[in-house]
N, C-alpha and C positions, 0 to 999 in steps of 0.2 A: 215751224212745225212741219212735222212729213205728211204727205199726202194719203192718201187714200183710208183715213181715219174712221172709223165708224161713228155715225153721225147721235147727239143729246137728241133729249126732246122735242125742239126747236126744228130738228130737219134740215139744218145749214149747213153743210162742208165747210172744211175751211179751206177748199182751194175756192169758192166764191171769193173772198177774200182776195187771192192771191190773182185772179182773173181780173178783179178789178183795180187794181194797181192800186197808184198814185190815189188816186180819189177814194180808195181802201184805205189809207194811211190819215188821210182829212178827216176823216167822217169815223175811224178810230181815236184817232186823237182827240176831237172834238168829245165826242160819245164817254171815254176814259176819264176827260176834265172833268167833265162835268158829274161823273159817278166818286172821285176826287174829294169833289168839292159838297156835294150832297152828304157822300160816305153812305148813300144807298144804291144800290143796282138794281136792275131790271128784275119785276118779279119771275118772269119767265127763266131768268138764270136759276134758280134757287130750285127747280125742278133737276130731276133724272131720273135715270135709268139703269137698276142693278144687276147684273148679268153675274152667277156664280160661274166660275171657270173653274174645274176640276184640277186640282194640286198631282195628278196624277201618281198618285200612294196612297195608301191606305184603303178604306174601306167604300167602293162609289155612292154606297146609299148612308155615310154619316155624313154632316152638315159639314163636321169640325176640317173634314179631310177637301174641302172647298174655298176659295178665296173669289168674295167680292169686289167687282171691280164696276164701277157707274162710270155710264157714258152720258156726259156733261155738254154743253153747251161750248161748242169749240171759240166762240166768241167770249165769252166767260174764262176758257183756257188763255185766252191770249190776256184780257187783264192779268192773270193771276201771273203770268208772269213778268210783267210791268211789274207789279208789287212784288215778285221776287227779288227783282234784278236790286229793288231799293231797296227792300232787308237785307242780301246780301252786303251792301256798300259798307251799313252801319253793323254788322251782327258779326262777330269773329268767334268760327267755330273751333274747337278745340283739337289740336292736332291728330287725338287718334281718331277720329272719326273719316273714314273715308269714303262713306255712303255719299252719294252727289254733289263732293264737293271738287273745283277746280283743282285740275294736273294730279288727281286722283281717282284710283280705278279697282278694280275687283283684284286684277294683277298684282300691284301695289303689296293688298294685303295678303295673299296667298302667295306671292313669291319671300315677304318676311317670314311668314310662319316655317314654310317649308327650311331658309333657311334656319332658321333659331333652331328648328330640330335638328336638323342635317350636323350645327354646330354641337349638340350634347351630342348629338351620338356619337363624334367622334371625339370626342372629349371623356363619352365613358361615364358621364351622368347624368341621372334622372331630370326629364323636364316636364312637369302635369301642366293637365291644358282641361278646361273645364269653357265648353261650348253650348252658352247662357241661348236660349229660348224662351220667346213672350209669349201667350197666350191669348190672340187676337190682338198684338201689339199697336197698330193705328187705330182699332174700333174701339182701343179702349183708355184710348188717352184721355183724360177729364177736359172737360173746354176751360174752365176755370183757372186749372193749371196750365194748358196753354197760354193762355192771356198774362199770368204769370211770369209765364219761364220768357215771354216776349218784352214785357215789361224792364225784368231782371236782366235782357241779354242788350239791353238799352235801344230798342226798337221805340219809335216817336208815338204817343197815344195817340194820333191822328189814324198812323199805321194800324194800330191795334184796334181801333174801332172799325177801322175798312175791312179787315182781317172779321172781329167779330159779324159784323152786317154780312157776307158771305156766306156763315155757318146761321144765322137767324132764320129760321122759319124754311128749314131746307126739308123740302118733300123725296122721297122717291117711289118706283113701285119695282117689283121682281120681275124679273122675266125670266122665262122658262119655257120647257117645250111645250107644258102644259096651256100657256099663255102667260098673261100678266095678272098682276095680285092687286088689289085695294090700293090707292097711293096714303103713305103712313109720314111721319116726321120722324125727322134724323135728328135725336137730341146729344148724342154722344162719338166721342172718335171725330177721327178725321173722314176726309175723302177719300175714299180708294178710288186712283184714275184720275188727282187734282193734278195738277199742274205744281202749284204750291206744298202742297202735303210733305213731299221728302222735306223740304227744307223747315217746315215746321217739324216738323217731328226730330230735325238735329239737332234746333235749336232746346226743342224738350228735352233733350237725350244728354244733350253738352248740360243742361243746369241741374238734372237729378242725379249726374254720375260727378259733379264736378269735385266733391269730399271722396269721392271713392275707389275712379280711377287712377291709374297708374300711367308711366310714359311709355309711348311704344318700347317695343313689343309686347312685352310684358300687357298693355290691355290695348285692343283694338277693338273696333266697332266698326260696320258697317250699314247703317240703321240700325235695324235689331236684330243683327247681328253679331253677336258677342264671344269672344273669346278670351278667358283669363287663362297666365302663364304664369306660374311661379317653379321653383326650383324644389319646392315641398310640399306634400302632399299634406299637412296643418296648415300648412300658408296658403296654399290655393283651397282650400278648404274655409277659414276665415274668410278670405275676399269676397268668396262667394255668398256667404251668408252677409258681406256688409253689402254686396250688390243688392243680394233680396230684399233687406232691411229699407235702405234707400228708396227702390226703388216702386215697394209694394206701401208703405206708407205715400207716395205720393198716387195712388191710382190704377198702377202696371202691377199685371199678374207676370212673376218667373211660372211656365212650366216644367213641375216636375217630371211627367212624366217626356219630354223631348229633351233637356236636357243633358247634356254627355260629356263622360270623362275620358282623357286617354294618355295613358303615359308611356313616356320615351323614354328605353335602356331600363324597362322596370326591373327591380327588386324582389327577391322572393321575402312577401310579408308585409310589399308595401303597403297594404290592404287599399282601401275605396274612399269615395269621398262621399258624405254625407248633407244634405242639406233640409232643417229643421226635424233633423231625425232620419227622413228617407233617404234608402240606399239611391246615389246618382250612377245611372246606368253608366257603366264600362264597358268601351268601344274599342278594338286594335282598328279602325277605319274611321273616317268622317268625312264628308261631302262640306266643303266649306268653300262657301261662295261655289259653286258647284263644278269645283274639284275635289276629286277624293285624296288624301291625306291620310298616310299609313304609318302606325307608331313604328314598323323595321324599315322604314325609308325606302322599301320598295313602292316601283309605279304600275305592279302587274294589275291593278283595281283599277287605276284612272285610264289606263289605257285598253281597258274591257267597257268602262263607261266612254271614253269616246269612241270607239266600236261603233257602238248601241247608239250614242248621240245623232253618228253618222250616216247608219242605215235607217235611223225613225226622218232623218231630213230628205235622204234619200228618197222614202217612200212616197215623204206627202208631193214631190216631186216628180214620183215616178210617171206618171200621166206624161208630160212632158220629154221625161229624159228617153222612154220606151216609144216614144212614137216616131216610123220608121219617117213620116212625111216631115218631120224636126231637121234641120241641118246639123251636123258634128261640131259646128263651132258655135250654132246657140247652145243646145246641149251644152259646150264645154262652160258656156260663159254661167249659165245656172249651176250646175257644179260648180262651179268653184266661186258663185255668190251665196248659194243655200249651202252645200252640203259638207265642202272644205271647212268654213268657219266654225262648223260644229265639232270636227274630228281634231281640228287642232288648239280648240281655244285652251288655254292655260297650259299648253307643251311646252311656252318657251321660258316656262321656272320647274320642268320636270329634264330629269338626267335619263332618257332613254337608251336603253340596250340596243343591240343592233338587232337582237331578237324580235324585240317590241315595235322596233322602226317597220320590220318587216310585217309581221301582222298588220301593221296599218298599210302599207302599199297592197300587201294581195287582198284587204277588205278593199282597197279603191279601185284596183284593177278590174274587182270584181262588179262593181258598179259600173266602171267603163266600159266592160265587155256586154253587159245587161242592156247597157243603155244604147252600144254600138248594133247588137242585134248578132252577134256571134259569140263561138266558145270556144274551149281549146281544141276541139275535133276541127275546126277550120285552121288550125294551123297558121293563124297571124299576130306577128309576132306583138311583143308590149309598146315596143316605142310607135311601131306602128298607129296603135288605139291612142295612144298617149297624141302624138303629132295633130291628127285630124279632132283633136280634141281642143288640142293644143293645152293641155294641162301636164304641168312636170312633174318630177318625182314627188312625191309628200315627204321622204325621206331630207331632202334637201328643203322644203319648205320651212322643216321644224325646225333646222340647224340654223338658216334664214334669221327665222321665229327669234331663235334662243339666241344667236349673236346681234340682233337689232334691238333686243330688250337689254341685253350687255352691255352696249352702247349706250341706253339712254341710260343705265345708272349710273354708268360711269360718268357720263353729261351732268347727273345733277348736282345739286348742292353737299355738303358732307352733310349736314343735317336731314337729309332726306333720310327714310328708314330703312329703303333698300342701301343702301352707301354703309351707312350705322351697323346695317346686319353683316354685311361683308366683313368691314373691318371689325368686329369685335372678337375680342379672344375670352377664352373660359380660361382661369388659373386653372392649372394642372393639367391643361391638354396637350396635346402630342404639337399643337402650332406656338403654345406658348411657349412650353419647353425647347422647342428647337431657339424660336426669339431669344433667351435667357443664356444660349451657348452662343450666340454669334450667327446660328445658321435663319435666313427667312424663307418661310414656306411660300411668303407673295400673301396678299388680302384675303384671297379666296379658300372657303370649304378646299379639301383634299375633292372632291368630288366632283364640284363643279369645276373646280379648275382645269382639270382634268378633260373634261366636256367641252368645255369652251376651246380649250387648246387644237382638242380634235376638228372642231368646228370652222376653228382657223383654218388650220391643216386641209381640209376637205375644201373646204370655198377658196382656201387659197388667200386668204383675210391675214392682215397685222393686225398689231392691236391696237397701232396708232391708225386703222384705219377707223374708227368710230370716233 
């Protein structure tokens, strides 16, 4: 667990723990058997603390535009993950699910989707995407149907009673600026802030979807996050309503109104996709997993949102990076632990322009210079700022980025999804048809490959170097 955690009711850190070593490890162990063998735990765990954290969109004074997050018992935390580690051994989740599960990541999914579209679009046919939204998705999972879908996913009743004994008789109260509210009982949903929670709830996800999804790509998940892929706009139309169907008879509300449609190389007359009647809003943009995602394959949006990413990390920074009494090399090293990570996450599944590379170096430049404490009237040059920083180009970081993430899919299995999207071809496309006369385009989109070549080119990189 990382440190500096905001502490449950209890008042404990969990670096106490980690100060106390060895005799931290007896006296958990001991403590765990024995809550094991009971299948009760301490009534003080069974308290918390709920803290709303603003979703930051929408409206600040609705509820709906707010996510609950309880600060637990960090000694509670650490069983719960003890009883993860042994659901995981026995529970086999289903392949499209990429929400917390091992050698999968947010990447993963957002580098498929991008290419599956990249692949119609150069193919010259339509592909609908219908990006499924729950409606308080973990507070309104049934406990019953937990215990269920645990059962079903062949998890031990012993398990399932330690699991239940955890959610029995769970107190919290609000906090707020105002103060704290009454303490009430938690009778439904999960925990938000468990330790346990993601992997329950994949476990939920993998047994209510298991009739109705599909094989990557075509459906992926991310928790709840959902996106269905078909080739027709009846067909993704259908799915969707066997999603709702599915998934609203066991407990889970779909939201209509967040839910979004978007089609690639549309059609004039393709019309809209409807679900139990209601028109499903239509999007040419989507923020998925939080990249944005454009039905004309342009990155001029995700690369205005990592802008934006970069200057909000920036700021909450800035205290630090603008203080003249700072040396140029701590400066550099916070830069590029806070406010890098935000400007280039998901770059290395996006084909940037040299235009777009640019906007990103003169937005870091421009941080550099803020934080160095000069401007262009001083007349000093970039590598200069750059050196006593000791931060490199971003231009070269992304191309880094995008040829190390190259690498690893090349490294994996052919069954992995990034492998799958590469090499698959659409009948009738400009790579099929070259295959059909003798000529090969190579695995890769026209697009990316193209990217990547540069990349080479640039670093100076073969392709047997990964």
């Amino acid at each position: 667990m990382k440190s500096g955690k905001a502490v449950g009711p209890d008042d404990i850190p969990e670096e106490v723990w980690k100060c106390l070593g060895e005799a931290a490890v007896e006296f958990l162990a001991s403590l765990f058997n024995r809550v094991l063998e009971s299948e009760r735990m301490p009534e003080e765990w069974r308290r918390s603390v709920l803290v709303p954290i603003f979703k930051n969109k929408g409206d600040v004074q609705s509820c709906s535009n707010y996510r609950g997050i309880k600060l637990m018992s960090h000694t509670m935390k650490v069983w719960e993950r003890v009883v993860e580690a042994r659901l995981r051994k026995v529970v086999e989740i289903c392949e499209q699910q990429y929400g917390f599960m091992p050698r999968k990541s947010t990447t993963d999914a957002i580098f498929a989707l991008r290419i599956l579209m990249e692949k119609y679009r150069d193919g010259q046919r339509e592909l609908h995407c219908v990006f499924v939204d729950f409606e308080k998705a973990y507070d309104r999972v049934p406990r019953e149907e937990l215990w269920y879908c645990m059962r079903k996913s062949g998890v031990a009743e012993k398990y399932v009673r330690v699991v239940q004994d955890m959610y029995e008789r769970s107190r919290t109260v609000v906090r707020c600026a105002a103060g704290q509210t009454e303490e009430f009982k938690v009778e439904v949903g999960l925990h938000q802030g468990s330790a346990l929670s993601p992997f329950l709830f994949a476990i939920v996800m993998d047994q209510l979807s298991e009739e109705v999804r599909q094989e990557s790509p075509w459906t992926m998940m991310f928790a709840d996050d959902i996106v269905i892929c078909s080739e027709s706009r009846e067909q993704v139309e259908e799915n969707l309503e066997r999603w709702r169907f599915a998934l609203e008879r066991r407990g889970m509300k779909v939201s209509r109104s967040k839910t979004e449609y978007m089609c690639v190389n549309e059609r004039e007359g393709s019309g809209t996709v409807r679900l139990q009647g209601e028109e499903v809003k239509k999007v040419q943009e989507f923020k998925y997993l939080g990249s944005t995602v454009q039905s004309n394959g342009e990155c001029g949006k995700e690369v205005k949102k990592r802008l934006q990413a970069g200057w909000n990390g920036w700021r909450k920074v800035s205290g630090v990076l603008c203080d003249q009494k700072i040396s140029a090399t701590i400066k550099g090293k916070v830069y590029r632990t806070v406010v890098r990570p935000a400007m280039l996450y998901g770059l290395e599944t996006v084909s940037l322009r040299k235009r777009q590379e640019s906007e990103l170096e003169v937005a870091e430049l421009k941080m550099l210079r803020f934080s160095s404490g000069v401007t262009r009237l001083d007349r000093i040059r970039n590598e200069y700022i750059r050196g006593t920083a000791h931060v490199g180009h971003l231009g070269d970081k992304v191309r880094e980025a995008r040829l190390r993430w190259f690498g690893h899919v090349q490294r994996r299995e052919s069954e992995y999804i990034g492998r799958r999207m590469l090499d698959m071809e659409l009948p009738g496309s400009r790579m099929s048809a070259a295959s059909t006369h003798g000529r090969s385009l190579g695995p890769y989109p026209s697009q990316s490959r193209r990217y990547c070549s540069y990349d080479c080119t640039h670093l100076e990189f073969r392709r047997d170097c990964t």
